[in-house]
Each structure stands twice: as structure tokens, then as C-alpha cells.
BAFI-3210 file (N, C-alpha, C; in Angstrom, 3 decimals, decimal comma, padded with zeros to 6 digits):
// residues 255
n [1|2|3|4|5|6|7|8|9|10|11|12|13|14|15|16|17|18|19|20|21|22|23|24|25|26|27|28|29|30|31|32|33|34|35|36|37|38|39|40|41|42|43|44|45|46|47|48|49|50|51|52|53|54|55|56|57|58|59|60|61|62|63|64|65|66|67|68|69|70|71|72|73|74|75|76|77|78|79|80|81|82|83|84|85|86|87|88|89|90|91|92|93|94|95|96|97|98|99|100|101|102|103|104|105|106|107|108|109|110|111|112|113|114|115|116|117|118|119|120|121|122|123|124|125|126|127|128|129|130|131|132|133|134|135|136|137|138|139|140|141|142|143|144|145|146|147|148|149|150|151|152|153|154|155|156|157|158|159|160|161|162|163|164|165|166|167|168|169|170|171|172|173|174|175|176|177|178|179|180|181|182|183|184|185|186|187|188|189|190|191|192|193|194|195|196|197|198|199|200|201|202|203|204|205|206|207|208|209|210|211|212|213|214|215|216|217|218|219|220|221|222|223|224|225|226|227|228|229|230|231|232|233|234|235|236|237|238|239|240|241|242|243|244|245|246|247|248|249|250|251|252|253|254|255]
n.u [-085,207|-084,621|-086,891|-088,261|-089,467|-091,671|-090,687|-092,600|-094,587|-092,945|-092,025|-094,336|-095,129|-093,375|-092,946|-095,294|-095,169|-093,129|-094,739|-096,826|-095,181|-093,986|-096,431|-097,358|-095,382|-095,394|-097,968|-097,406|-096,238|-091,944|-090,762|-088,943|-085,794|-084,668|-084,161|-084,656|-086,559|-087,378|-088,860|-091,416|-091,282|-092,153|-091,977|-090,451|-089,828|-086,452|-086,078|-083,708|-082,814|-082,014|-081,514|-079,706|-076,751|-073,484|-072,612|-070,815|-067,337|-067,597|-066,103|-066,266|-064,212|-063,711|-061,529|-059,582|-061,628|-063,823|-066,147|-069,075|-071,945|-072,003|-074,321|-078,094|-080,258|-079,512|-079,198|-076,300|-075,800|-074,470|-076,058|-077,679|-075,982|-075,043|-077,197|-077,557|-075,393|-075,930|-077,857|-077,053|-075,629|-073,255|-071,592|-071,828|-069,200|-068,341|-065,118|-063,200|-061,016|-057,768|-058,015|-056,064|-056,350|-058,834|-058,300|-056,077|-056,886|-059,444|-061,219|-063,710|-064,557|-063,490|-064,457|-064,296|-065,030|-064,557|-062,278|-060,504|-058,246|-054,963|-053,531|-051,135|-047,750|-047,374|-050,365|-051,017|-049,377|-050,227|-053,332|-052,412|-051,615|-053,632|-055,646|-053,917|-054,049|-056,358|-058,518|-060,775|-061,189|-063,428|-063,841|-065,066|-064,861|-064,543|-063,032|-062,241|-062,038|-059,963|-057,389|-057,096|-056,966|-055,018|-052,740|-052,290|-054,348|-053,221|-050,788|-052,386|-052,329|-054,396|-056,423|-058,163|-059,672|-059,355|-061,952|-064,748|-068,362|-070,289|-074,165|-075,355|-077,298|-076,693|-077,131|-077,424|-075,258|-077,348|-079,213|-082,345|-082,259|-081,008|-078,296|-077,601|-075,603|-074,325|-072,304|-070,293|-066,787|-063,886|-063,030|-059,338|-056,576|-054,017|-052,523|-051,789|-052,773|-055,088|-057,237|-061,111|-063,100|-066,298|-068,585|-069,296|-069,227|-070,192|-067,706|-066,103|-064,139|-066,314|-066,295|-064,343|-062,525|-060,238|-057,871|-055,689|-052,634|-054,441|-056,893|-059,334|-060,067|-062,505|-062,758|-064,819|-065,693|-067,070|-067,711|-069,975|-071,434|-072,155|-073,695|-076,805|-078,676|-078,472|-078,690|-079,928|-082,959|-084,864|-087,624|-087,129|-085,651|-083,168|-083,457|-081,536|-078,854|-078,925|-079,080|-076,658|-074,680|-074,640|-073,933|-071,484|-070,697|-070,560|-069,914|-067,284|-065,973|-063,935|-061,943]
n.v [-060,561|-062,490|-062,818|-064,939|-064,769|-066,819|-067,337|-067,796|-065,894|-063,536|-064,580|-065,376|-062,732|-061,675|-063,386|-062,583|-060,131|-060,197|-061,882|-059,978|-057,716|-058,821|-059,332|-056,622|-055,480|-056,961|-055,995|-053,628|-051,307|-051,035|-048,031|-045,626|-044,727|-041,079|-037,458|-034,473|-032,067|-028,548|-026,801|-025,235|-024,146|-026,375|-029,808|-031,822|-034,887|-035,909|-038,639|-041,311|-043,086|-044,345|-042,948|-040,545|-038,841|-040,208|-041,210|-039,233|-037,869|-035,319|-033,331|-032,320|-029,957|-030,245|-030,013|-028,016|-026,334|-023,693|-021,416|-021,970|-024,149|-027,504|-028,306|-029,348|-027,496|-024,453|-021,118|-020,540|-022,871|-026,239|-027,525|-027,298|-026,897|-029,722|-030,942|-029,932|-030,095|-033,162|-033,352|-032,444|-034,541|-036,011|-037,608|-036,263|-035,965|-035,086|-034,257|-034,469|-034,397|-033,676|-034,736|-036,477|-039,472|-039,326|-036,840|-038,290|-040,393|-039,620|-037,970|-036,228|-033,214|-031,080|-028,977|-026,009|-023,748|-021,103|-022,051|-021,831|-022,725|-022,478|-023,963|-026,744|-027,243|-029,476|-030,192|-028,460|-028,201|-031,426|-030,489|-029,226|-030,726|-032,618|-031,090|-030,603|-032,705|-032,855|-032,474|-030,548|-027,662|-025,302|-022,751|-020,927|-017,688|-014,987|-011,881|-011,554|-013,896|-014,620|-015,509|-018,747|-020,005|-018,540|-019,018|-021,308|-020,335|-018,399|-020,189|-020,725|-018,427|-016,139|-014,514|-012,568|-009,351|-006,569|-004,885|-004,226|-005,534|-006,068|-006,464|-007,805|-008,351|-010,259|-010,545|-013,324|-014,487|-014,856|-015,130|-014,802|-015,327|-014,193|-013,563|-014,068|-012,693|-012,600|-011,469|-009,847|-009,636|-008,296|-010,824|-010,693|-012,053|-013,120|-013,442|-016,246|-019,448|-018,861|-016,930|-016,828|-014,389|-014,919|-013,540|-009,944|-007,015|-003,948|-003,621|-005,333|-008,115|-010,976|-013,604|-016,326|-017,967|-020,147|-021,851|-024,888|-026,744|-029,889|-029,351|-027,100|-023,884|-022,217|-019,489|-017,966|-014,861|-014,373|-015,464|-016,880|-017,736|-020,208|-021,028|-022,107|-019,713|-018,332|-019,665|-022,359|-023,071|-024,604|-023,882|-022,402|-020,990|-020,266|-019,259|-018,331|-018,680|-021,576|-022,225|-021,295|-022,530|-025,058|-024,154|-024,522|-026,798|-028,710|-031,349|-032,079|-029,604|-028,868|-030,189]
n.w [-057,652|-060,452|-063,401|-065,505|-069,475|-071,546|-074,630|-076,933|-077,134|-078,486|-080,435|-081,898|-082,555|-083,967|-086,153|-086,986|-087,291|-089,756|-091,997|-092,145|-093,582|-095,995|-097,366|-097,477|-098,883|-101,518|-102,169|-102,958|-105,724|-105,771|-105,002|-107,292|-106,685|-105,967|-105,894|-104,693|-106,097|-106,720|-108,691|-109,078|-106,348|-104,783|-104,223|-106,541|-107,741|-109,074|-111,515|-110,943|-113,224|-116,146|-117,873|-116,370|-116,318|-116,128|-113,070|-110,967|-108,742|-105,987|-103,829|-101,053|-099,284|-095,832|-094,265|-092,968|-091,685|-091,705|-093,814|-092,666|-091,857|-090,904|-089,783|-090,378|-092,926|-091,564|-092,391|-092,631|-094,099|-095,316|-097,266|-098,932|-101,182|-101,202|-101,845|-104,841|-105,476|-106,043|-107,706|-110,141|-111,243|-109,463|-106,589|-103,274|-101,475|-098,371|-096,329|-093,568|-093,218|-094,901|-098,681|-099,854|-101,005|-102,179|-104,089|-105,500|-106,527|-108,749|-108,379|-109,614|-108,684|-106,744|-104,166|-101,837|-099,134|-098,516|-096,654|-093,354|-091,924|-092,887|-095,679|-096,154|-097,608|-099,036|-098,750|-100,685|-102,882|-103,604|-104,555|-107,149|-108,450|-108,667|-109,761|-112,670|-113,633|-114,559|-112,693|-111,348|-109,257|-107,580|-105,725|-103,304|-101,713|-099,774|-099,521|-096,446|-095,268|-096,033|-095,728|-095,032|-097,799|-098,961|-100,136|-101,316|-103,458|-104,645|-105,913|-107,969|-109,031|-108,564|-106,254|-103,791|-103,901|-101,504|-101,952|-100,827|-102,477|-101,619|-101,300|-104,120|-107,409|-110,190|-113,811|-115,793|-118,285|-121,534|-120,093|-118,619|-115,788|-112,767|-111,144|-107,124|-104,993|-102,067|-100,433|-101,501|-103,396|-105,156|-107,810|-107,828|-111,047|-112,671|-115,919|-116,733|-117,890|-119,219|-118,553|-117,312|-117,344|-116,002|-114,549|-113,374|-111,861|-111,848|-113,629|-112,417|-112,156|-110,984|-110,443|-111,294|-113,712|-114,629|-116,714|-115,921|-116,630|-117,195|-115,998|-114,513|-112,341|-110,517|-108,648|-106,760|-105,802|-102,886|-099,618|-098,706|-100,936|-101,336|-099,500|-097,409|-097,433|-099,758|-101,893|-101,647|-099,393|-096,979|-097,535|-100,106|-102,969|-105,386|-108,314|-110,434|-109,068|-108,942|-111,451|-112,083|-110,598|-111,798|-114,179|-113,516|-112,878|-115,431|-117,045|-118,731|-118,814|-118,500|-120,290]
ca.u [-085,525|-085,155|-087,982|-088,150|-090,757|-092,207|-090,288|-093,575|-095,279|-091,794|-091,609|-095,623|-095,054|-091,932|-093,890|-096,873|-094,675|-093,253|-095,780|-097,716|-094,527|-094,106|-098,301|-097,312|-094,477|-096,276|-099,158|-096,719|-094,890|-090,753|-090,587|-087,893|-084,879|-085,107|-083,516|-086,030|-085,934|-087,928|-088,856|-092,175|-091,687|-092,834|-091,188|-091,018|-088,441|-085,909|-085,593|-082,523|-082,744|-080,744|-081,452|-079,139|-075,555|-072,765|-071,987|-068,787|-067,082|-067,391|-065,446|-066,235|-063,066|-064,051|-060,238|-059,315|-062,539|-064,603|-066,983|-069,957|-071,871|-072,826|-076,047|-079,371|-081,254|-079,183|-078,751|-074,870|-075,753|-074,067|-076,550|-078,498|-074,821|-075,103|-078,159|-077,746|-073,929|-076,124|-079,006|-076,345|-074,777|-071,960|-072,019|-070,829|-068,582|-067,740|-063,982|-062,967|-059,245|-057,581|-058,477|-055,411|-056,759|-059,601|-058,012|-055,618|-057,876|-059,411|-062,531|-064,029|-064,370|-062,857|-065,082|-064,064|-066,212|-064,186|-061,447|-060,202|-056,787|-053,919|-052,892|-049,548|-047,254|-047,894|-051,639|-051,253|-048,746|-051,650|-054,301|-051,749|-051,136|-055,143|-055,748|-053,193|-054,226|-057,985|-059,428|-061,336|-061,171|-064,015|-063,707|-065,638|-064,036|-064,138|-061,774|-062,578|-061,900|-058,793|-056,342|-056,866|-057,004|-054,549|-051,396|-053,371|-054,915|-052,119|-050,296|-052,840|-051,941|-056,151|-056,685|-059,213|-059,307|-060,259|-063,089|-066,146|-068,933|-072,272|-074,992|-076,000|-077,540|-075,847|-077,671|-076,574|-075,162|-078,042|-080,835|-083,168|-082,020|-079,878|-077,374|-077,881|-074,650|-074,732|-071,265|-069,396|-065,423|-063,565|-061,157|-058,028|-055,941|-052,845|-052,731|-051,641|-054,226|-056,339|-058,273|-062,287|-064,580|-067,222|-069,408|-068,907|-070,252|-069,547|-066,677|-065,202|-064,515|-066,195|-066,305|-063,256|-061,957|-058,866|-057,543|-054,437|-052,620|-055,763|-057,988|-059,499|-059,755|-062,627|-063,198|-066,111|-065,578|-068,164|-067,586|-071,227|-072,400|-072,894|-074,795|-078,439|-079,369|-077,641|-078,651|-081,573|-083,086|-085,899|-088,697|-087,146|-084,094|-082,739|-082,888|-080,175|-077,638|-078,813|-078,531|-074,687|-073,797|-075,256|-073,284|-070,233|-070,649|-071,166|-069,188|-066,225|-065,619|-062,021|-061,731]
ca.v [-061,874|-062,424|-063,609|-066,041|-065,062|-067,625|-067,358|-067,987|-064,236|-062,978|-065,286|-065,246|-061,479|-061,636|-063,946|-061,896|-058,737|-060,783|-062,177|-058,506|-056,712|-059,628|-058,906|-054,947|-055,408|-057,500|-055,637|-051,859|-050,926|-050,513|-046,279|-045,263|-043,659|-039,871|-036,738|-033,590|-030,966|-027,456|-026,048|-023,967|-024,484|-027,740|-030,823|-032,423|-035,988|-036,286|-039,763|-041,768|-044,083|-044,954|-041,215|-039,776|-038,795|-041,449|-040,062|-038,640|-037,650|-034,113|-034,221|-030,511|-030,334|-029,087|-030,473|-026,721|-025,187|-023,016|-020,347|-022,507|-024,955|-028,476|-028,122|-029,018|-026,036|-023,173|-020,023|-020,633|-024,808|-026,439|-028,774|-027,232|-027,390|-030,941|-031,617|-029,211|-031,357|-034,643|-033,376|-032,446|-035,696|-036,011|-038,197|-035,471|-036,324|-034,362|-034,515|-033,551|-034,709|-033,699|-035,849|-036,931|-040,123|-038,684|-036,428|-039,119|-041,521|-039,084|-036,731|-035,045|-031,815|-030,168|-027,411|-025,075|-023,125|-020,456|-022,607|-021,186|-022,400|-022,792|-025,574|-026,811|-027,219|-031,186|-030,268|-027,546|-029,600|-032,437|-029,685|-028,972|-032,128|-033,213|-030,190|-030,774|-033,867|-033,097|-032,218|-028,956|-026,703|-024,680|-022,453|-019,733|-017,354|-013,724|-010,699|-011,743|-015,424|-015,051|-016,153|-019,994|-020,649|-017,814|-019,620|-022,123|-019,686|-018,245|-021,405|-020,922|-017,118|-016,053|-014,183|-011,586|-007,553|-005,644|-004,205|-004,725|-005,109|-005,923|-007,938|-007,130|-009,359|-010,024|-011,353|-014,414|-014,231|-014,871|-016,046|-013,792|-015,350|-013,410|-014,445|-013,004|-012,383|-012,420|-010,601|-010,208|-009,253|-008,902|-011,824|-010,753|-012,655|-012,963|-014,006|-017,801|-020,155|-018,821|-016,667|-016,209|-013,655|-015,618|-013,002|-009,195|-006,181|-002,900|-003,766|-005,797|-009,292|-011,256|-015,264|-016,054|-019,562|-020,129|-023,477|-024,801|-027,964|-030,421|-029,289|-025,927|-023,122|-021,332|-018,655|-017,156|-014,203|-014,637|-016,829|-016,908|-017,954|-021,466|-021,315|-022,556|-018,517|-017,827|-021,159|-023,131|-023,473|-025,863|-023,319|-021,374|-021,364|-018,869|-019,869|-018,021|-019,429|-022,766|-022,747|-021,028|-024,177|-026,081|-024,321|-024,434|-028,816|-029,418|-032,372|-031,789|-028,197|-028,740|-030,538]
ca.w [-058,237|-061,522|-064,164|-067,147|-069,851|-072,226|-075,755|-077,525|-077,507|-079,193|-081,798|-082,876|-082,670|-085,012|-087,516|-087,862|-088,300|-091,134|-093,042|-092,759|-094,160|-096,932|-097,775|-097,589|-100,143|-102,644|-102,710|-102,956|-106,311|-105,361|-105,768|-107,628|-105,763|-106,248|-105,304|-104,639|-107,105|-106,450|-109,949|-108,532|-104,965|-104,419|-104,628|-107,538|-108,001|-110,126|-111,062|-111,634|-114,133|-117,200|-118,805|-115,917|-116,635|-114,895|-111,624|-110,588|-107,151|-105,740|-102,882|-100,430|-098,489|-094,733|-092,911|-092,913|-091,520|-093,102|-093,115|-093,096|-090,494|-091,336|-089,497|-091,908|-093,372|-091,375|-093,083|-093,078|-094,070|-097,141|-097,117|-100,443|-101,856|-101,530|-103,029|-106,129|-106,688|-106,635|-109,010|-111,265|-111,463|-108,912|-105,530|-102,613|-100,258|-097,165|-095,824|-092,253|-093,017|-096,335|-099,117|-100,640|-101,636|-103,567|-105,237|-106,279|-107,410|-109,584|-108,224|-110,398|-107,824|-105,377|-103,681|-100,924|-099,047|-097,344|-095,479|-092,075|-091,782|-094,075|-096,626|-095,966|-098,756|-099,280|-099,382|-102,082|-104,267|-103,806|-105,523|-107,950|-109,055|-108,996|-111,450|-113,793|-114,193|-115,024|-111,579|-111,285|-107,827|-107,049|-104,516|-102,785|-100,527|-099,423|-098,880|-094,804|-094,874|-097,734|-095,402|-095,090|-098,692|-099,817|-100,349|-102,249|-104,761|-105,296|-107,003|-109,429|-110,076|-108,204|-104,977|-103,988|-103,433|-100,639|-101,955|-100,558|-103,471|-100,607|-101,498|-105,445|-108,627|-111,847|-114,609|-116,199|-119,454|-122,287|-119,668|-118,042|-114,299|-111,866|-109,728|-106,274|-104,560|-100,828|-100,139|-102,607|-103,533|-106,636|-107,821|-108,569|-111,033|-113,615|-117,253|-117,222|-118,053|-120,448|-117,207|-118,296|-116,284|-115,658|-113,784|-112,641|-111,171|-111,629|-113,955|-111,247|-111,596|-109,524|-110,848|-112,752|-114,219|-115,051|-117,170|-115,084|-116,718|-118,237|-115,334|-114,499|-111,427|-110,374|-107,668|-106,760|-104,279|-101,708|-098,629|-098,289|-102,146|-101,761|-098,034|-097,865|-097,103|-100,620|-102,828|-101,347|-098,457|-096,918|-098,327|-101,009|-103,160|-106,188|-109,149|-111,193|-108,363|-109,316|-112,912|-112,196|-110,378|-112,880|-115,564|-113,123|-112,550|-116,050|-117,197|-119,574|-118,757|-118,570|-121,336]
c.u [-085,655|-085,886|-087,772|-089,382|-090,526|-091,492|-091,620|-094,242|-094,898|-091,906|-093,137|-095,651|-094,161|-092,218|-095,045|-095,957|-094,073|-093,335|-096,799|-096,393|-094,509|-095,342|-098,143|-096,567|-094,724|-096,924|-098,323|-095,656|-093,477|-091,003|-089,202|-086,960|-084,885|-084,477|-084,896|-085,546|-087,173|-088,686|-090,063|-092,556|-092,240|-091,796|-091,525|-089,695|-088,216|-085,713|-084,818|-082,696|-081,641|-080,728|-080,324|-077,540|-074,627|-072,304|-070,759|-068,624|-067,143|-066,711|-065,277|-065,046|-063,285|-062,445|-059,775|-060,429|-063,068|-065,821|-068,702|-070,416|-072,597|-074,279|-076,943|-080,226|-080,659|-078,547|-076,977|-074,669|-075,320|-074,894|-077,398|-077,352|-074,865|-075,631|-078,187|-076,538|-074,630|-077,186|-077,740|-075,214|-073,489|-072,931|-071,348|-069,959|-067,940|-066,461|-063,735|-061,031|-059,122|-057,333|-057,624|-055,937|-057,995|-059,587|-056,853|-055,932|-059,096|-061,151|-063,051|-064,042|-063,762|-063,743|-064,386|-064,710|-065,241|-062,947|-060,432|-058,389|-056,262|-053,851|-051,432|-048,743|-047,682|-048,824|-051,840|-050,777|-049,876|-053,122|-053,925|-051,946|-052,773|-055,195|-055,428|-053,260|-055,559|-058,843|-059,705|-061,842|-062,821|-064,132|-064,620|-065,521|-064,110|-063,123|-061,416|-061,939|-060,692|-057,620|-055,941|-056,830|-055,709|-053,166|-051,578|-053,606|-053,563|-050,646|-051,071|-053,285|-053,362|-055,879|-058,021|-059,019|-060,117|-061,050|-064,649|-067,586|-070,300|-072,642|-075,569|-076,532|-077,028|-076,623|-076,941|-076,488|-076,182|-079,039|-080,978|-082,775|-081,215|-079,574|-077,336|-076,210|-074,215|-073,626|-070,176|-068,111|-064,766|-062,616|-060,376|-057,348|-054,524|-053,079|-052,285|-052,550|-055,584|-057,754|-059,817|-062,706|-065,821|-068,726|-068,752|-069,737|-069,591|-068,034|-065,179|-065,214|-064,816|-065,983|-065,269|-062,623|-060,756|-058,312|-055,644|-054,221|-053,799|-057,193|-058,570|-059,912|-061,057|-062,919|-064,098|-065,827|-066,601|-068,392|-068,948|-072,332|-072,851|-073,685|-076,329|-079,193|-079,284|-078,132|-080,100|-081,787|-084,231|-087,136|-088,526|-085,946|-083,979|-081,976|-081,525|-078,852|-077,969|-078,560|-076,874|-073,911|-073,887|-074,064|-071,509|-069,947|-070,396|-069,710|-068,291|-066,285|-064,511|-061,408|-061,793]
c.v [-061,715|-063,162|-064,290|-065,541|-065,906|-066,834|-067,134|-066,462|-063,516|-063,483|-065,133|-063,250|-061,373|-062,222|-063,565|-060,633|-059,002|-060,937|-060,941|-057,852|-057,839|-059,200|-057,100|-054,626|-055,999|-056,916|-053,891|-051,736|-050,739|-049,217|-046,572|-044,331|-041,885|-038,782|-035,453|-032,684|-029,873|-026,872|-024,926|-024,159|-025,188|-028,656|-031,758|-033,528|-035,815|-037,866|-040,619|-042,888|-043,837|-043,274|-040,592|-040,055|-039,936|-040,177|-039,871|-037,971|-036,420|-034,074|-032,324|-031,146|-029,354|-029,834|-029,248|-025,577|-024,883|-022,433|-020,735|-023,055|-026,372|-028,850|-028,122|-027,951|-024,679|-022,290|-020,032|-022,511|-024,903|-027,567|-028,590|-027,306|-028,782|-031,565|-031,044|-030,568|-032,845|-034,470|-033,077|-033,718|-036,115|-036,672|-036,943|-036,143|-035,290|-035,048|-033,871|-033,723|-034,338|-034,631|-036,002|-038,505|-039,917|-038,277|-037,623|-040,047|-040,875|-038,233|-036,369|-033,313|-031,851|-029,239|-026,788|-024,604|-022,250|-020,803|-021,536|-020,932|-023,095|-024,052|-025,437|-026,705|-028,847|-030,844|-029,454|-028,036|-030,806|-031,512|-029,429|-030,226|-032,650|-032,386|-029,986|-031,883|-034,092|-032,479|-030,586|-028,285|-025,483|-024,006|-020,972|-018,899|-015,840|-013,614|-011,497|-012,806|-015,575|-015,676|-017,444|-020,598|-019,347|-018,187|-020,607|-021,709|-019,093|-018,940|-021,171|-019,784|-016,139|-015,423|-013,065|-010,619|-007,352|-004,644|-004,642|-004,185|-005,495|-006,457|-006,830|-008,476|-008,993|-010,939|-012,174|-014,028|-015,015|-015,909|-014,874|-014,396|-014,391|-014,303|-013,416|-013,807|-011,683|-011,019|-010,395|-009,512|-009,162|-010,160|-010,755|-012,039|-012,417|-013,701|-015,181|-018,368|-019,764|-018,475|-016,192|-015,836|-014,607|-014,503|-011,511|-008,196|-005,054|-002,701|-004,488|-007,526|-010,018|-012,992|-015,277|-017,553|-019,404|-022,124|-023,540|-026,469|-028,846|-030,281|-027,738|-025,612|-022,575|-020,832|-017,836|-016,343|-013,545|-015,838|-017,628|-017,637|-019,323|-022,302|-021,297|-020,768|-017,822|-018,122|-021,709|-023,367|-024,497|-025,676|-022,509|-021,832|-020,386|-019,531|-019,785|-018,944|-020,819|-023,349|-022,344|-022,463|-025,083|-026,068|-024,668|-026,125|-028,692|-030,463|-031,801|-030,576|-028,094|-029,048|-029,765]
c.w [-059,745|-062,743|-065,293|-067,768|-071,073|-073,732|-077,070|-078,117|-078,537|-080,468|-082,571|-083,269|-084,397|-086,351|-088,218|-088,278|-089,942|-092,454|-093,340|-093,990|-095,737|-097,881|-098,305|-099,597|-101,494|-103,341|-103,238|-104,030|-105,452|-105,870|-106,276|-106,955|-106,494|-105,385|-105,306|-105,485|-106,402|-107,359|-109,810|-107,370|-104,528|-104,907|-105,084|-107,518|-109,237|-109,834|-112,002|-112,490|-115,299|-117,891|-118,119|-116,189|-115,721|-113,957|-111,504|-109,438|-106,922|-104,085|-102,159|-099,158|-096,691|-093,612|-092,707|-092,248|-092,525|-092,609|-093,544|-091,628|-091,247|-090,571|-090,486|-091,946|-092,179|-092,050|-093,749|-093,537|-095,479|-097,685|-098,846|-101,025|-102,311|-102,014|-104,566|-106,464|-106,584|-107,730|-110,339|-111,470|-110,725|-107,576|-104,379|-101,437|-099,253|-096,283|-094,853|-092,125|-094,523|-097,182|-100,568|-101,203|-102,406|-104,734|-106,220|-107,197|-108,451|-109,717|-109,142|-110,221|-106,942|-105,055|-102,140|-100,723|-097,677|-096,317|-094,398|-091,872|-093,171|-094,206|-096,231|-097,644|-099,796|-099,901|-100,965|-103,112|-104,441|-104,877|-106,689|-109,304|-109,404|-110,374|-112,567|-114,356|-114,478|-113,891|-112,060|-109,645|-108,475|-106,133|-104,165|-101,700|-101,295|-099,145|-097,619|-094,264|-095,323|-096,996|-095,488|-096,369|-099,747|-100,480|-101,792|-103,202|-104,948|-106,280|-108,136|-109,926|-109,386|-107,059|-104,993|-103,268|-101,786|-100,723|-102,360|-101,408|-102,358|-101,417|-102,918|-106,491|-109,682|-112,576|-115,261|-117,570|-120,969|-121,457|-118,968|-116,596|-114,065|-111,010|-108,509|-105,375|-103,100|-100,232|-100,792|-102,591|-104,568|-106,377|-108,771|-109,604|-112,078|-114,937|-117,800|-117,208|-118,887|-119,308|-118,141|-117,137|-116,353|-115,149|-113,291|-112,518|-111,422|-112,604|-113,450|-111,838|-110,011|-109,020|-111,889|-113,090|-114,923|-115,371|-116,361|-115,407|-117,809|-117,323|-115,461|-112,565|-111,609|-109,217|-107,810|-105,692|-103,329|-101,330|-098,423|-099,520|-101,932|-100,217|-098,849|-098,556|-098,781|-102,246|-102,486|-099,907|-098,082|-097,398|-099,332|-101,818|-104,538|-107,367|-110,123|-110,432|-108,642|-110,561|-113,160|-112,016|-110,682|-113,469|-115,414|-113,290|-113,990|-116,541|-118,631|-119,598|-119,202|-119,692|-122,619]
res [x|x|x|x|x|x|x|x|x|x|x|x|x|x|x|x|x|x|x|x|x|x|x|x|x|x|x|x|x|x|x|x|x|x|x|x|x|x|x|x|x|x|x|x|x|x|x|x|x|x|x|x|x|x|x|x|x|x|x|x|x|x|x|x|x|x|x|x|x|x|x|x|x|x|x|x|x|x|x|x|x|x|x|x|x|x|x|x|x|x|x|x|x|x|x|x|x|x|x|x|x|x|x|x|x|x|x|x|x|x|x|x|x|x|x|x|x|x|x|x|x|x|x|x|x|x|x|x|x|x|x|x|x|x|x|x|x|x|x|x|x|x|x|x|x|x|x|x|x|x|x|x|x|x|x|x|x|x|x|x|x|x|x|x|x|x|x|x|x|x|x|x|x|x|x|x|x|x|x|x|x|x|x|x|x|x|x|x|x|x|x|x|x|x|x|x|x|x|x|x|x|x|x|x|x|x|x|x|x|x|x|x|x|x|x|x|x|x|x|x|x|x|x|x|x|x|x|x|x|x|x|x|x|x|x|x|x|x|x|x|x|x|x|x|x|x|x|x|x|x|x|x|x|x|x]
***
């Protein structure tokens, strides 16, 4: 059998929730939107207002795999990736298909993180073509992983050795941080583009940029550098690696 109830209950319900939330919001400053920052392990907001740089697209490409997991706060998570590229001024976007309309319409990033399988030819002429026209690739990829992105780096002259440099710190160039370096590899590369070391170990490169066109190239060799375990996690995070990918975002690099 089925019942009828009285309309009445619903609706005085629905009018007091309301007129309380109305009373709530009155009486409650709007907060300001805010991203979390860390600076002595606690969380402190950054907040966006008119001081902050105009945003721009970062666009992490996962249609290829990759030696990562989008799971929040696991050791292999890119999830502190994502919040470092929005404190530094960029919106992120995560791609599970390759993101020829992104890069067309005019990204600001590209990141990689390791990809699994190969770029076709299309896709790599599409990277080509972004970079030369201003875009900037980022990519981070081991010896281990080098296959799915090796075709790729190699258009832009870059690959990486088989020799395994293990987990070491490099100090940053004129700051007292270190960059801690989970697994590291050298890059290889060739002398077009005006290639800069960026970072090395042992006499090895191991971070190397390379200008390609009106954009720029860099590789970092370790699949592992821009995981939470690496970068930030939900109780900790390292600072030298955060002021790198600071100095790596910063706006008119390429230029």
C-alpha cells in the first residue's frame, strides 16, 4: 500500500533551512579563495587577489601512462605537483587523451611525468610545433621508463644514459637549499639550442634545458622527481625541490 505524506513538514523544513543559512551568511565575512602553502609545516594561505601573477595553462599529459598514480597523497601521487603548478601561477590540467587542443590554443606547459607508451608521429610533430611556437615541455623521466617518451626527446636532440646516479642532493645554485634527487640518471644531449646544465652530480648532467624554436625543453632525469614522496607530501615537503620548480614555472623563461 502506498502512502501520501502531507507537503507541509518539507516545505517549513526547507524555509527554515533558508532563512538560517541567509542569517549564517550575513552575519560570516566571504573568505578569500586560497591555495595552502607549507613554509614551516603548517598551513599557511596564499591568497589570490589582484597582487597574483595572470594565470596560465599547465597542461600534465597522462594519455601515454606514466610512472606515477593519480591517487591523493601516495608516495608515487602527482598531486603535490599540482598544487606547487597552481601556487606558482598556472591552472593544472590533467589529460587522459593527448592534448592537441591545448597545446594548440596556446598552454603555457607541457609536463611529463615518465610516460609509458610511445608518442606517435602526429603527437610528436604536435609538441614540436607547440614549442616552437613558445610552449615549454617539461619532462621527467628515467634511464627505466626512457622508452615511452624516447622518440619524443629525441626531436629535440635530449635522451638519458644508463647510468644509474641513486638517490643524492645537489645544492641549488647561489641558495643554501638542496635539491634531493630520488633516482636519478644523467641527461644526455647535443649542441642545438643553446643546451644549459641546469643541475648535476658528479660531473654528470642531470637537469638540462634546451631553447628549441621561441619555446624551451627541459629534462630532468628522474621518473620519480616530481612524486609527492620526492616534492610534497600531506605532512612534509622539500624545500629546495620546491623552489627548483618554482625557478623551472617562472613566466618568460623562454622568452
Amino acid at each position: 500500500m502506498a502512502y501520501s505524506r502531507s507537503p507541509l513538514p518539507l516545505v517549513a523544513t526547507i524555509v527554515g533551512i533558508a532563512v538560517a543559512s541567509a542569517i549564517f551568511a550575513a552575519a560570516t565575512p566571504s573568505p578569500p579563495r586560497a591555495f595552502p602553502e607549507f613554509p614551516d609545516g603548517h598551513a599557511q594561505p596564499i591568497l589570490l587577489g589582484e597582487s597574483q601573477p595572470g594565470w596560465g595553462v599547465a597542461v600534465v599529459d597522462v594519455s601515454h601512462g606514466g610512472h606515477f598514480t593519480l591517487r591523493a597523497w601516495k608516495d608515487m601521487s602527482i598531486g603535490g605537483l599540482q598544487l606547487n603548478l597552481a601556487r606558482n601561477g598556472y591552472f593544472p590540467l590533467i589529460r587522459d587523451e593527448f592534448p592537441f587542443d591545448d597545446l594548440a590554443a596556446g598552454a603555457e606547459l607541457l609536463v611529463l611525468v615518465a610516460p609509458t607508451r610511445r608518442y606517435s608521429k602526429k603527437e610528436i610533430d604536435a609538441v614540436e610545433n607547440y614549442v616552437d611556437s613558445g610552449g615549454r615541455l617539461i619532462a621527467s623521466v628515467g634511464f627505466e621508463e626512457l622508452d615511452g617518451s624516447n622518440k619524443l626527446l629525441e626531436r629535440f636532440g635530449l635522451s638519458v644514459a644508463n647510468i644509474p646516479l641513486g638517490r643524492f642532493e645537489i645544492p641549488l645554485p647561489s641558495d643554501t637549499l638542496g635539491v634531493l634527487v630520488h633516482e636519478g640518471w644523467p641527461v644526455e644531449f647535443d649542441n642545438t639550442g643553446t643546451p644549459r646544465v641546469l643541475l648535476s652530480n658528479w660531473e654528470l648532467p642531470f637537469a638540462v634545458a634546451k631553447s628549441h624554436g621561441q619555446g624551451e625543453v627541459v629534462l630532468i632525469g628522474d621518473s620519480s622527481f616530481f612524486h609527492d614522496v620526492n616534492l610534497e607530501t600531506l605532512d612534509h615537503y622539500f624545500a629546495g625541490n620546491v623552489a627548483f620548480l618554482r625557478q623551472l614555472t617562472e613566466k618568460g623563461r623562454a622568452q
